[in-house]
C-alpha positions, 0 to 999 in steps of 0.5 A: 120699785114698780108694780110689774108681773117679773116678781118685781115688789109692789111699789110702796107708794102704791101699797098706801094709795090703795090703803086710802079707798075703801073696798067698794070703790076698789071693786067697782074698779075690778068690774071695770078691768074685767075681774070680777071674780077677785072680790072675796064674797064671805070673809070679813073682820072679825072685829069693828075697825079691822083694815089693811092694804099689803102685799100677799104672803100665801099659805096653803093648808089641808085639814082632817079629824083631830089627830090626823096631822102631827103637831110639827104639821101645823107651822104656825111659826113658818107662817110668821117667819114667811112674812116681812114687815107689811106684808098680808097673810093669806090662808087657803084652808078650805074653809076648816072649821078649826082655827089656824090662827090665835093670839099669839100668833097676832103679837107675833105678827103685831111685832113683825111689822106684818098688816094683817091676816086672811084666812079661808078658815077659823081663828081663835082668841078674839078678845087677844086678837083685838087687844093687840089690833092685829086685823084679822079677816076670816070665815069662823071664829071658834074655840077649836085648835087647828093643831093636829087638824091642820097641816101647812102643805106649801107657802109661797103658791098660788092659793084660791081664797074664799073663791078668789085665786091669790099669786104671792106678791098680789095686793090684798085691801081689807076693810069693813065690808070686805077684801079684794085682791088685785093681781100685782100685774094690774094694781097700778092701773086698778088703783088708778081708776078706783082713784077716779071714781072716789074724786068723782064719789066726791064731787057727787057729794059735793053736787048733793049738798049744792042742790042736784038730787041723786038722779041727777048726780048719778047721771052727771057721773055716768053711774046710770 
């Protein structure tokens, strides 16, 4: 498999390179290519540790007042079913303050196989969430039910995530410090030049410890 813009999957062995470097480095590579607007600027791990690299599986909700939608609306279930074994899950629910997402839905997609959950939204159930280790990035955190407040519109669409325009099939990398989405048409090339610049991060470390001082590294590795 190759990473191409024919709808062709994500080659595995690039899905775990991009694992392997951190979101950083990843976006300073996205500055490089000219895509600036592909780093999520506000969503983050819910809890300490969270990480994940996948392919998008993208869900587009709308919100209203409680009672608004049906319960058959909120297709929390759909959402799973749309997700294989590695995939990512990206919510655009425009930044609801009720949760899409609870725990179990997170054992649901822990036995899937399914690498994580981001959510331009709220979920619930955090202390389930984290002892079932399904990494989960979102906007709230909150008691409230999307159920009745939420309906699932389509899955499978281009949706704009926390700013960041997310097609189906594009790499999503989550860590500590963030998430960044890398056009599938691109990511090989992305992830070779954040490639780059961590063996060079590496080798200013290295010149840090032998004596050169931080002016010094920088300018040897043109971050000046």
């Amino acid at each position: 498999m190759t990473d191409a813009s024919d709808g062709t999957p994500l080659a595995p062995d690039l899905i775990a390179r991009a694992a392997a470097l951190a979101t950083s480095t990843l976006a300073n590579a996205l500055d490089d290519a000219g895509l600036h607007a592909s780093v999520m600027p506000t969503l983050k791990a819910i809890a300490p540790g969270f990480r994940f690299a996948g392919p998008a599986v993208t869900v587009k909700e709308i919100a209203g007042d409680y009672g608004t939608f049906g319960s058959a609306d909120f297709k929390v279930g759909a959402i799973v079913d749309a997700a294989a074994a590695g995939d990512v899950i990206v919510v655009d629910a425009g930044g609801a303050r009720c949760s899409t997402w609870g725990g179990t839905a997170s054992f649901a997609a822990r036995l899937k196989g399914i690498a994580g959950l981001v959510v331009d939204g709220g979920v619930r159930d955090l202390e389930e969430i984290v002892e079932r280790a399904f990494p989960v990035f979102a906007r709230h955190v909150v008691p409230t039910t999307g159920r009745m407040r939420l309906k699932v519109e389509a899955i499978g669409v281009p949706v704009v995530v926390d700013g960041v325009r997310v097609a189906p099939g594009d790499l999503v990398v989550a860590d500590g410090t963030g998430v960044v989405c890398l056009p599938r048409e691109r990511a090989a090339a992305i992830v070779a030049r954040a490639e780059a610049l961590a063996r060079d991060d590496a080798a200013a470390i290295a010149d840090l410890e032998a004596g050169l001082t931080l002016i010094e590294a920088m300018a040897k590795y043109k971050r000046i």
